[in-house]
PDB file of N, CA, C and O in Angstrom:
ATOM      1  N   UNK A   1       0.841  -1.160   0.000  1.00  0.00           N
ATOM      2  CA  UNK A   1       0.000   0.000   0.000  1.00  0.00           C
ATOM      3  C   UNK A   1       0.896   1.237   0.000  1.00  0.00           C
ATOM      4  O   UNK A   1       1.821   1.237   0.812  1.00  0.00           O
ATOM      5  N   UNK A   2       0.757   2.197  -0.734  1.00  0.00           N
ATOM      6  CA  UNK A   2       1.410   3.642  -1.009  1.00  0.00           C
ATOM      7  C   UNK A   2       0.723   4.768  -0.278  1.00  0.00           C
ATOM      8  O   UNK A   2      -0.428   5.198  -0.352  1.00  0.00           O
ATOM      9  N   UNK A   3       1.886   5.161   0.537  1.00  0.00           N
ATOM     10  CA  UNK A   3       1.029   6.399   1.145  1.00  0.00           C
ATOM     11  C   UNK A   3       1.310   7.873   0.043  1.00  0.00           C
ATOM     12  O   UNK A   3       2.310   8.426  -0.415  1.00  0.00           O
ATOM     13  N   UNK A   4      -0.109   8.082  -0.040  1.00  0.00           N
ATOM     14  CA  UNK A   4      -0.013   9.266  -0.906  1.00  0.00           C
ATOM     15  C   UNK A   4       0.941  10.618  -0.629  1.00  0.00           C
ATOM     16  O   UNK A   4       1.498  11.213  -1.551  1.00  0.00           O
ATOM     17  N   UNK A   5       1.017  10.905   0.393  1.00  0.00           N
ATOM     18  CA  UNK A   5       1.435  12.361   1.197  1.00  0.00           C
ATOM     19  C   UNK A   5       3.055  11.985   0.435  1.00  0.00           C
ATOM     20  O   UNK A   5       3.630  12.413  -0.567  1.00  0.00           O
ATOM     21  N   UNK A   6       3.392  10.985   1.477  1.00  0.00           N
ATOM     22  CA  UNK A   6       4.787  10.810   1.290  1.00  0.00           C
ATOM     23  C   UNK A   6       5.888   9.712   1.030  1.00  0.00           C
ATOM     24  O   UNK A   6       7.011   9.625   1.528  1.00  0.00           O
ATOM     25  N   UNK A   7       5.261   8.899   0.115  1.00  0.00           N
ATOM     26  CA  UNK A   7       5.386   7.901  -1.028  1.00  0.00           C
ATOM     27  C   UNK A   7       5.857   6.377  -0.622  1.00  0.00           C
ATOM     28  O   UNK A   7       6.144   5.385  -1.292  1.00  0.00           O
ATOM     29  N   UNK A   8       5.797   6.680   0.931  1.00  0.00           N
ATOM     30  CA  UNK A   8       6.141   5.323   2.063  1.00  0.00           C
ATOM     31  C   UNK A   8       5.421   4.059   1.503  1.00  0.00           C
ATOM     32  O   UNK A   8       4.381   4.147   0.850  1.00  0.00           O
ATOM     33  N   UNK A   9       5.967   3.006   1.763  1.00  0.00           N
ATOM     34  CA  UNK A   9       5.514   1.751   1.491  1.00  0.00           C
ATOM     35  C   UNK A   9       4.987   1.190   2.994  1.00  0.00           C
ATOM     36  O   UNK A   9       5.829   0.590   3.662  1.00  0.00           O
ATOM     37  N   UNK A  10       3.775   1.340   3.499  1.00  0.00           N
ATOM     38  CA  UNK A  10       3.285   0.369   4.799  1.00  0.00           C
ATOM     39  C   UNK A  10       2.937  -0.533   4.414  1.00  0.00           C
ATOM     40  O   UNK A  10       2.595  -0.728   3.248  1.00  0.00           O
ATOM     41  N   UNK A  11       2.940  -1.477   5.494  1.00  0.00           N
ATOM     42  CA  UNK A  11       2.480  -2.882   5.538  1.00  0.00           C
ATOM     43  C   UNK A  11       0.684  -2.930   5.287  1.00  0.00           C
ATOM     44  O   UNK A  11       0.375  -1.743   5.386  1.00  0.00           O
ATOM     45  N   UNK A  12       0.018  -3.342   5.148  1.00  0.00           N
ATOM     46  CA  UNK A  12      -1.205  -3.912   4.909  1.00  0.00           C
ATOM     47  C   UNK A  12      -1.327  -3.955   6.235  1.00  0.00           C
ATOM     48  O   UNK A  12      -0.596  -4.586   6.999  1.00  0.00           O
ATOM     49  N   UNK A  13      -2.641  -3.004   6.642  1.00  0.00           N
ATOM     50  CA  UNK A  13      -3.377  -3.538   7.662  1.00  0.00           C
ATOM     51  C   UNK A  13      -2.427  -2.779   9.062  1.00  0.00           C
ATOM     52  O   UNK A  13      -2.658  -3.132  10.218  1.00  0.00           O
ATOM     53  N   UNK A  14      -1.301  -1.653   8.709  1.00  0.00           N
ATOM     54  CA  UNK A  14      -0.464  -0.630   9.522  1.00  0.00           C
ATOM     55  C   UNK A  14      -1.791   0.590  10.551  1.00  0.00           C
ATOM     56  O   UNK A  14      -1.638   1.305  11.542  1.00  0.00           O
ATOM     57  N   UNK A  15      -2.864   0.322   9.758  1.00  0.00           N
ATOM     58  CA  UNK A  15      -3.857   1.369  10.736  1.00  0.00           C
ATOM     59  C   UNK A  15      -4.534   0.798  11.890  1.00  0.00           C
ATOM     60  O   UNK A  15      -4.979   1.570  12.740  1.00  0.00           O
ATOM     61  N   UNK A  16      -4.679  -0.586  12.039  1.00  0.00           N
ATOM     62  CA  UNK A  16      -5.393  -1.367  13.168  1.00  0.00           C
ATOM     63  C   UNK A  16      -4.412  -1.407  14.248  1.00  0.00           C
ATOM     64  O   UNK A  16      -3.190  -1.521  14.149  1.00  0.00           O
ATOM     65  N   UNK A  17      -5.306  -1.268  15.545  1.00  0.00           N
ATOM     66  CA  UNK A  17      -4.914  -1.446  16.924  1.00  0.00           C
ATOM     67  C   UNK A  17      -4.649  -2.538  16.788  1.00  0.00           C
ATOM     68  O   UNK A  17      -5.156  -3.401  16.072  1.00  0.00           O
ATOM     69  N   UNK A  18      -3.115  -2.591  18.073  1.00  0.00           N
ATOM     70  CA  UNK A  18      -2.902  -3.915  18.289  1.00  0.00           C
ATOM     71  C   UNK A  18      -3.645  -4.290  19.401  1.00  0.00           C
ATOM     72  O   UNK A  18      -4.174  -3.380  20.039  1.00  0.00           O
ATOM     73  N   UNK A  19      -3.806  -5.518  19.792  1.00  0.00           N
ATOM     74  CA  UNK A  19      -4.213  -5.888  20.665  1.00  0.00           C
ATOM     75  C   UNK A  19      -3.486  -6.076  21.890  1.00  0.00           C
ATOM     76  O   UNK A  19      -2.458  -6.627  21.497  1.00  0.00           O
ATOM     77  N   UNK A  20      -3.395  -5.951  23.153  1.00  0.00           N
ATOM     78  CA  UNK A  20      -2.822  -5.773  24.390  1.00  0.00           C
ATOM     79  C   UNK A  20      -3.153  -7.133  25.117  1.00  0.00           C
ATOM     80  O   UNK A  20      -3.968  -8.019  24.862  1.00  0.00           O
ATOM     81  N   UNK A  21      -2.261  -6.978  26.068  1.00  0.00           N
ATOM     82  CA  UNK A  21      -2.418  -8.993  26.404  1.00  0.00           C
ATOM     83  C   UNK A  21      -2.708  -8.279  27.790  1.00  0.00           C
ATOM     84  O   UNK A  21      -2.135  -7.262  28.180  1.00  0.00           O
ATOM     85  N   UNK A  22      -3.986  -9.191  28.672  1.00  0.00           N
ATOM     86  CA  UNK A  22      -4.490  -8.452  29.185  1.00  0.00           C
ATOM     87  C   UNK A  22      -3.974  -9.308  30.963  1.00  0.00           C
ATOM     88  O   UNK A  22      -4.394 -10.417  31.293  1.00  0.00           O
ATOM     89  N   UNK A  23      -3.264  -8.663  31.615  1.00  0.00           N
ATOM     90  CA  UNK A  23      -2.776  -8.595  32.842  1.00  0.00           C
ATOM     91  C   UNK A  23      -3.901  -8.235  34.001  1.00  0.00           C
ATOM     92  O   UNK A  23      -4.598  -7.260  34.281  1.00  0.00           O
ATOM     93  N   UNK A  24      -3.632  -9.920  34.655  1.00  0.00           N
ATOM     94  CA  UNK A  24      -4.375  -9.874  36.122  1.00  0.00           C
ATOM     95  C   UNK A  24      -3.899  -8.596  37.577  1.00  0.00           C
ATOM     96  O   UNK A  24      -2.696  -8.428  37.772  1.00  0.00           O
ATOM     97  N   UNK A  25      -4.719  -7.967  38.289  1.00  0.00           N
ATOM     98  CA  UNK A  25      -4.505  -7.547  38.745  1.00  0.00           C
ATOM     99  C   UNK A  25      -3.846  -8.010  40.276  1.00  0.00           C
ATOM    100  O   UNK A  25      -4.566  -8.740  40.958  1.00  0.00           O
ATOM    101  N   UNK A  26      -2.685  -7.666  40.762  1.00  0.00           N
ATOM    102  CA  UNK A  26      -2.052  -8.309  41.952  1.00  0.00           C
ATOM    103  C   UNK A  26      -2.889  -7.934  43.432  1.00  0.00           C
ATOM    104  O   UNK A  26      -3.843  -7.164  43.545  1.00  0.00           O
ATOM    105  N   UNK A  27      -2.111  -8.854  44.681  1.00  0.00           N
ATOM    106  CA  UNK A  27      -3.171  -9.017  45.543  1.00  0.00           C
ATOM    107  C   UNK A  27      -3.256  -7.261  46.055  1.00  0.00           C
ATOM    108  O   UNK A  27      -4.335  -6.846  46.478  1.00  0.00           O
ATOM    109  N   UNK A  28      -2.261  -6.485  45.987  1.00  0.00           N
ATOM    110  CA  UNK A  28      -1.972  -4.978  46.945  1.00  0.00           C
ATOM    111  C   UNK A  28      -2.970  -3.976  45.792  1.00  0.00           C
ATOM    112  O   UNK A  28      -3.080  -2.779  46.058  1.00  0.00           O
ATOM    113  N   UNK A  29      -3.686  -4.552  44.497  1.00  0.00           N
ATOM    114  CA  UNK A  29      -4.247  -3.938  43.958  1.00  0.00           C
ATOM    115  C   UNK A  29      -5.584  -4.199  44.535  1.00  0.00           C
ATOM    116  O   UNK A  29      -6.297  -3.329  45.036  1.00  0.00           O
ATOM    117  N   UNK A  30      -5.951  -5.766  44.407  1.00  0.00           N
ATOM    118  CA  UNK A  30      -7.068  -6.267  44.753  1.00  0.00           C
ATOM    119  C   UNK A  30      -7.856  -5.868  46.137  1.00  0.00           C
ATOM    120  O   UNK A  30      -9.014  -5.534  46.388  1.00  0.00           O
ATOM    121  N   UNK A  31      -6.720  -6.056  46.878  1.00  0.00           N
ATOM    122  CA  UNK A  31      -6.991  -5.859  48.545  1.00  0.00           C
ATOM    123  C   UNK A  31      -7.693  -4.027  48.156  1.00  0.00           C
ATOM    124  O   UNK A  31      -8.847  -3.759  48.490  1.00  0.00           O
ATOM    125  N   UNK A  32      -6.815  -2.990  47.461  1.00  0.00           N
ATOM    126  CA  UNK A  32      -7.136  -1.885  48.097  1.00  0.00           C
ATOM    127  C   UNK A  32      -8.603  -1.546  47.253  1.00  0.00           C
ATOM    128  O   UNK A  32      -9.369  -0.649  47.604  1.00  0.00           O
ATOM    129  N   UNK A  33      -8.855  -2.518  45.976  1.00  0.00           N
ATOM    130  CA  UNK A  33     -10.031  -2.635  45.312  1.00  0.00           C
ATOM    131  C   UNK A  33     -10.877  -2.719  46.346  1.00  0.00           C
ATOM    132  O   UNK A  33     -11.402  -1.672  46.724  1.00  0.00           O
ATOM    133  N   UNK A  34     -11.124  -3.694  46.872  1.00  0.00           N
ATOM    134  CA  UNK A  34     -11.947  -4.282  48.049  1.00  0.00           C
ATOM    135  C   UNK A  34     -11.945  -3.795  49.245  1.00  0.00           C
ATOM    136  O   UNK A  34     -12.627  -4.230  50.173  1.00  0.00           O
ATOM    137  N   UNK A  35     -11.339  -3.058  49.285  1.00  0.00           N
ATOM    138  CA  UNK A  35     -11.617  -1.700  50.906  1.00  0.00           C
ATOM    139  C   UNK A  35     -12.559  -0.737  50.090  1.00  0.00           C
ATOM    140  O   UNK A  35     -13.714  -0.458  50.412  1.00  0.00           O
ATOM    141  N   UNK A  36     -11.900  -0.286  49.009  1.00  0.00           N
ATOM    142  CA  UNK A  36     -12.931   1.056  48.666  1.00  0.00           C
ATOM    143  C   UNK A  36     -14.302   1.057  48.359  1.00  0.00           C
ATOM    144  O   UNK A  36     -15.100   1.976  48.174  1.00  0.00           O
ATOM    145  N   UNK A  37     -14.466  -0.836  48.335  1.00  0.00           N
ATOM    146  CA  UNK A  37     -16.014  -1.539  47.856  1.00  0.00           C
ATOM    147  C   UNK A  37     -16.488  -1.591  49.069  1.00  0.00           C
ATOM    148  O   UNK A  37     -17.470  -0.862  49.208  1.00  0.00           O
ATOM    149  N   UNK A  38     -16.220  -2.087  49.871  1.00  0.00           N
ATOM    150  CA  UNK A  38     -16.540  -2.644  51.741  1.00  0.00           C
ATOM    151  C   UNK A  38     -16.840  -0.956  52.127  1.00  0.00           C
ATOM    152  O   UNK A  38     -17.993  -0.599  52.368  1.00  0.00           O
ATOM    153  N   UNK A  39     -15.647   0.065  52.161  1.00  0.00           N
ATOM    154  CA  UNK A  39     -16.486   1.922  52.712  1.00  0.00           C
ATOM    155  C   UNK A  39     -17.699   1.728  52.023  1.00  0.00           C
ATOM    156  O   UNK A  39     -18.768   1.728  52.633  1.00  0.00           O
ATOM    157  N   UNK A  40     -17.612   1.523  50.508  1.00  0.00           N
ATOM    158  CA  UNK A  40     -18.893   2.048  49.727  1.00  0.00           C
ATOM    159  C   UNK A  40     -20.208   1.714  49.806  1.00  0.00           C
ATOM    160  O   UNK A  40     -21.195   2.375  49.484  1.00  0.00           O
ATOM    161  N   UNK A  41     -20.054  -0.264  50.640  1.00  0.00           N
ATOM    162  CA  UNK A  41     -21.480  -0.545  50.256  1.00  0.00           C
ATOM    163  C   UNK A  41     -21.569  -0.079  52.078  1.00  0.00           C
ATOM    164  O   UNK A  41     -22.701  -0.457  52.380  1.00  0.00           O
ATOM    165  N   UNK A  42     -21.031   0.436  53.150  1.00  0.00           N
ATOM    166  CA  UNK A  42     -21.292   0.504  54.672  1.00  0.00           C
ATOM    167  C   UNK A  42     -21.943   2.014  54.180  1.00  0.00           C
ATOM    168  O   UNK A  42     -22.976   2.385  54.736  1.00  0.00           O
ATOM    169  N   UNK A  43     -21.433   2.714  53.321  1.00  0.00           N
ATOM    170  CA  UNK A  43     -21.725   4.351  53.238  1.00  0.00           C
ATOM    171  C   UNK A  43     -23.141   4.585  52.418  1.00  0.00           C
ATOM    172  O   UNK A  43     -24.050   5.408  52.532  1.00  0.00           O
ATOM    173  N   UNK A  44     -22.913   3.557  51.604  1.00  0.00           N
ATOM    174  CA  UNK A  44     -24.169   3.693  50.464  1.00  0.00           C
ATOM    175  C   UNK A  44     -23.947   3.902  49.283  1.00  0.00           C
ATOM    176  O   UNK A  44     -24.538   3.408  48.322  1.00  0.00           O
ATOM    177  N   UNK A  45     -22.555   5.098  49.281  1.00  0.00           N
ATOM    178  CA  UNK A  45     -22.182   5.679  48.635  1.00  0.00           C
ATOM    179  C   UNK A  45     -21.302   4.487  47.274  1.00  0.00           C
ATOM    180  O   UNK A  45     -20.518   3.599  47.610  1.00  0.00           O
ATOM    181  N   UNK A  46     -21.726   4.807  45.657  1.00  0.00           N
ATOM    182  CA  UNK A  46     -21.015   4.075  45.219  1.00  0.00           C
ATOM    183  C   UNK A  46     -19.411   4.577  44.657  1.00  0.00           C
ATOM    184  O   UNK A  46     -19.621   5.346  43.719  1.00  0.00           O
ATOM    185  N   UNK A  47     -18.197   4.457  44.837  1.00  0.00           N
ATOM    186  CA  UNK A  47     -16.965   5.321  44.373  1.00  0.00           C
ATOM    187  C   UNK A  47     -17.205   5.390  42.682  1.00  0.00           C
ATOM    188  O   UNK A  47     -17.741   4.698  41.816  1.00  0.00           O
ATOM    189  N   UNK A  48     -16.520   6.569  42.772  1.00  0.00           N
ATOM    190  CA  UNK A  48     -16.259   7.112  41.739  1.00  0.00           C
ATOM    191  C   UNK A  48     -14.845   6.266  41.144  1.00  0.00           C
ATOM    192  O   UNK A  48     -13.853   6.128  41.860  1.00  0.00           O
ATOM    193  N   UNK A  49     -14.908   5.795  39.905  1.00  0.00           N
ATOM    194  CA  UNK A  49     -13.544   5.331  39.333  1.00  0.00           C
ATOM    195  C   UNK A  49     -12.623   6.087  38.750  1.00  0.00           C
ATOM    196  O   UNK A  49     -11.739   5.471  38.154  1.00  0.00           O
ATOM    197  N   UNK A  50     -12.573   7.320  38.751  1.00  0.00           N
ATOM    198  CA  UNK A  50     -11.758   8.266  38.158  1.00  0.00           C
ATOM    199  C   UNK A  50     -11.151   8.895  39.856  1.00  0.00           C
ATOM    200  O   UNK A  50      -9.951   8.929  40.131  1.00  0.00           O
ATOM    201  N   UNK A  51     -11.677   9.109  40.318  1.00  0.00           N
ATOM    202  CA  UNK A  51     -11.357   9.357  41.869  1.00  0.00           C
ATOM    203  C   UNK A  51     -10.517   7.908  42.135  1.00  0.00           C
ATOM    204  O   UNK A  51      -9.303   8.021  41.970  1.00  0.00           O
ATOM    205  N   UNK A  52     -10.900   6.841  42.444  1.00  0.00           N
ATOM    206  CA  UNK A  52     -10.254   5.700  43.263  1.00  0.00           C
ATOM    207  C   UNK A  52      -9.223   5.983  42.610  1.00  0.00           C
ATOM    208  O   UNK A  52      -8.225   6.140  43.313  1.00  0.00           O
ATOM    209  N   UNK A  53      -9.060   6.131  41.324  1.00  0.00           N
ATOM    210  CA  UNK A  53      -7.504   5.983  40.419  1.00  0.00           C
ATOM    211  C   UNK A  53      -6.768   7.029  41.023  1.00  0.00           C
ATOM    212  O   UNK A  53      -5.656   6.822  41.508  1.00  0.00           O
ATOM    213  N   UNK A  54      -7.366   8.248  41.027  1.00  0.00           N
ATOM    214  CA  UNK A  54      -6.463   9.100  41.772  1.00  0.00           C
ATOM    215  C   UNK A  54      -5.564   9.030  43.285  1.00  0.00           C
ATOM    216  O   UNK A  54      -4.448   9.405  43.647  1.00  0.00           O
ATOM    217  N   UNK A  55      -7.009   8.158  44.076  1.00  0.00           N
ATOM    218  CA  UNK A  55      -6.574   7.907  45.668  1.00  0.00           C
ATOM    219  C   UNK A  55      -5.574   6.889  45.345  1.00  0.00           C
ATOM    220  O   UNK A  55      -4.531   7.058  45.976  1.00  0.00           O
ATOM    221  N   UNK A  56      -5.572   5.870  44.545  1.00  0.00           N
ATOM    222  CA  UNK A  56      -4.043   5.280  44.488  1.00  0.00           C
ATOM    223  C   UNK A  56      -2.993   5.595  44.435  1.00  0.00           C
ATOM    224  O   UNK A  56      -2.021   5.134  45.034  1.00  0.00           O
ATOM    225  N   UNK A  57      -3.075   6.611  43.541  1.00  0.00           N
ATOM    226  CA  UNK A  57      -1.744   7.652  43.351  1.00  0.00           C
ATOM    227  C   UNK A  57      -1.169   7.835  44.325  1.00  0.00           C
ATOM    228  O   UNK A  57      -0.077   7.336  44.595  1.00  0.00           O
ATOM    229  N   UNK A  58      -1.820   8.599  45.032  1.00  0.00           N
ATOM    230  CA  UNK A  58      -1.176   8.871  46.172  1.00  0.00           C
ATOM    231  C   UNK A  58      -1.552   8.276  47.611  1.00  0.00           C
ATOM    232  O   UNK A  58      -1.047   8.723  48.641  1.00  0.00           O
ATOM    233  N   UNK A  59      -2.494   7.217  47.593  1.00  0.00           N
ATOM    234  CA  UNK A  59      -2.317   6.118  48.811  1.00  0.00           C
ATOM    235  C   UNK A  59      -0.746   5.897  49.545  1.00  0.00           C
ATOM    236  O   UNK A  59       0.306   5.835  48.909  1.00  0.00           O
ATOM    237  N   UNK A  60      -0.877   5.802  50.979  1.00  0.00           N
ATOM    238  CA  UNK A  60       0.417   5.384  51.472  1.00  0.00           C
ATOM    239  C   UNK A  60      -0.082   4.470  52.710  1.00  0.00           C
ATOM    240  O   UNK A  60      -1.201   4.223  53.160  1.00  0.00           O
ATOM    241  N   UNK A  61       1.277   4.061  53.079  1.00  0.00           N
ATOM    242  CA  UNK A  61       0.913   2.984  54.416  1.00  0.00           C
ATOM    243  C   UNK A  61       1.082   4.112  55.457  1.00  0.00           C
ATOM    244  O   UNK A  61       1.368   5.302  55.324  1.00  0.00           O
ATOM    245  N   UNK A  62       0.847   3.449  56.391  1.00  0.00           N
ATOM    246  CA  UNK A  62       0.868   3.813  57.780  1.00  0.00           C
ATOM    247  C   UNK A  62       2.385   4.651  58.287  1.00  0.00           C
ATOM    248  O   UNK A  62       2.477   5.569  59.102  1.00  0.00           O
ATOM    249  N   UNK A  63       3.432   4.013  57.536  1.00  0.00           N
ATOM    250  CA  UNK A  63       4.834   4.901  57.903  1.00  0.00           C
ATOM    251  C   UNK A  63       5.127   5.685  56.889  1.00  0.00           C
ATOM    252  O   UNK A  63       6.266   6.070  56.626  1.00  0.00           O
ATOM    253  N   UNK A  64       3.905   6.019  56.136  1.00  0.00           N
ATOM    254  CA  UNK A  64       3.966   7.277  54.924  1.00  0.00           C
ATOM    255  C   UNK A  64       4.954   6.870  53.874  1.00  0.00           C
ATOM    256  O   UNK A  64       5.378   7.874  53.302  1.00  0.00           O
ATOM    257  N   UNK A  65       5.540   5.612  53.355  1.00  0.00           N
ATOM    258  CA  UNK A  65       5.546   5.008  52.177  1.00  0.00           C
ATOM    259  C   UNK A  65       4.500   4.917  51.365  1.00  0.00           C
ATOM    260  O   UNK A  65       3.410   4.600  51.841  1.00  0.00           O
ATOM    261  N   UNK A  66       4.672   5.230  49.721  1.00  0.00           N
ATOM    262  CA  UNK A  66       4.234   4.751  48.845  1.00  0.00           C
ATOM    263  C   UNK A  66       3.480   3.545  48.876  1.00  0.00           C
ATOM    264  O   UNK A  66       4.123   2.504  49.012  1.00  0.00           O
ATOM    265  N   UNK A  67       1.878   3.464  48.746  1.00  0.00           N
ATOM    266  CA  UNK A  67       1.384   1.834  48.932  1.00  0.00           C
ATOM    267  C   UNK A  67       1.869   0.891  46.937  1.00  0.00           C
ATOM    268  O   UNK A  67       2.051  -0.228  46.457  1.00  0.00           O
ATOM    269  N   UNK A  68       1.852   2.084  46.599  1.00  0.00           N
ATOM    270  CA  UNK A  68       1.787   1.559  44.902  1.00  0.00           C
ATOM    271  C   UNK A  68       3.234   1.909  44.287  1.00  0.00           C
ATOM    272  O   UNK A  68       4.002   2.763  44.730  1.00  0.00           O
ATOM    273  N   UNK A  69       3.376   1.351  43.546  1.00  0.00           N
ATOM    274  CA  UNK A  69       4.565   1.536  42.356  1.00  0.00           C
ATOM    275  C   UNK A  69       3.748   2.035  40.959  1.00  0.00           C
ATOM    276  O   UNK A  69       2.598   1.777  40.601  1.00  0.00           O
ATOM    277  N   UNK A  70       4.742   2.809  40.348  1.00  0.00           N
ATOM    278  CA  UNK A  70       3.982   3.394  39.161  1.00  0.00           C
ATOM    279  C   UNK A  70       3.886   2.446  38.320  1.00  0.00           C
ATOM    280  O   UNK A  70       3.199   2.822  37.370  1.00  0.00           O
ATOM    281  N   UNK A  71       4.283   1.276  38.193  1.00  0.00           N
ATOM    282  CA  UNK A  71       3.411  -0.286  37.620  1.00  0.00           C
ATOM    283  C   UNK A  71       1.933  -0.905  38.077  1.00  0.00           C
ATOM    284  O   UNK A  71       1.263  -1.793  37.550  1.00  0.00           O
ATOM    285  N   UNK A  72       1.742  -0.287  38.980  1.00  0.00           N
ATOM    286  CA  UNK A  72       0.769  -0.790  40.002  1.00  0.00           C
ATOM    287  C   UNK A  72      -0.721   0.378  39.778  1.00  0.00           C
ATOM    288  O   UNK A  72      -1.911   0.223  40.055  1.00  0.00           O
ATOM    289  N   UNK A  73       0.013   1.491  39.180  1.00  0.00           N
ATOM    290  CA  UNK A  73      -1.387   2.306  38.925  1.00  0.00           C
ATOM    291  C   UNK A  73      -3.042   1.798  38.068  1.00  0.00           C
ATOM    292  O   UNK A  73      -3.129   1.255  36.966  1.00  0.00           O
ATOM    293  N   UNK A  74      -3.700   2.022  38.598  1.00  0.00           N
ATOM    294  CA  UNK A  74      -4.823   1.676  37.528  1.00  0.00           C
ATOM    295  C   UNK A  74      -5.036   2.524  37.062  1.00  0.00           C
ATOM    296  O   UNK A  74      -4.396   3.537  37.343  1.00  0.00           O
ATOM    297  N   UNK A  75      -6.279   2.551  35.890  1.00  0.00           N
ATOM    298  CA  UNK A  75      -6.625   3.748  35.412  1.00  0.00           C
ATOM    299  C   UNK A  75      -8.363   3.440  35.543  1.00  0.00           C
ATOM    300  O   UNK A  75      -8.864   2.335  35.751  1.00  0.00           O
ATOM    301  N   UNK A  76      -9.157   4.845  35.346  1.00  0.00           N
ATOM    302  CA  UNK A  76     -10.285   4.246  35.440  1.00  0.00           C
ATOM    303  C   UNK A  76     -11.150   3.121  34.784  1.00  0.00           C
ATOM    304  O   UNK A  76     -12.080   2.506  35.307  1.00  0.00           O
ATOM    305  N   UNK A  77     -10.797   3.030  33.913  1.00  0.00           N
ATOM    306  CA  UNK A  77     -11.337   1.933  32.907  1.00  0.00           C
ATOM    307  C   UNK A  77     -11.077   0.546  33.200  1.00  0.00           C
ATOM    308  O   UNK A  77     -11.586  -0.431  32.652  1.00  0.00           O
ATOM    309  N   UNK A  78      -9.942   0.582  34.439  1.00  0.00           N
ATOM    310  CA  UNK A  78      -9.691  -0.730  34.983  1.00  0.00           C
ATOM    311  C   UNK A  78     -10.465  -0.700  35.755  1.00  0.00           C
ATOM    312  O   UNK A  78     -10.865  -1.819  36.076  1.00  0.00           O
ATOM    313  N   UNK A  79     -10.981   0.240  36.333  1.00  0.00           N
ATOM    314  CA  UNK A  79     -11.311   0.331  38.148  1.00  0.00           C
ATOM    315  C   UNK A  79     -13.031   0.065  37.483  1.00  0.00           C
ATOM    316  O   UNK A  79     -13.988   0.001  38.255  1.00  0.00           O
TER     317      UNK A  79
END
């Protein structure tokens, strides 16, 4: 296939998404999944997933370490 603009030769089929191999979430994700579900159904309240993603960010333990690694972030579309 010839790109018109600028006379490149792509491969056939260069405009389709690839597909992503899709990774289980670990237990320090799961666990903090399942606290913010347990506040929500005691409150009523259901969380927001654009918010939880944020409170991960900056979640910490108890001696004010980092609970997450920037591998460990979700995004909302996970949450």
């Amino acid at each position: 296939m010839l790109s018109e603009q600028s006379g490149e030769v792509q491969p056939q089929g260069w405009a389709l998404r690839s597909t992503k191999k899709a990774t289980r979430f670990n237990a320090k994700q799961k666990g903090y999944l399942d606290e913010k579900f347990r506040i929500g159904e005691q409150s009523g309240h259901k969380a927001d997933p654009a918010q939880v993603a944020k409170d991960m960010r900056h979640a910490k333990h108890e001696d004010g370490n980092c609970r997450f690694t920037v591998d460990e972030f979700l995004t909302p579309q996970q949450i």
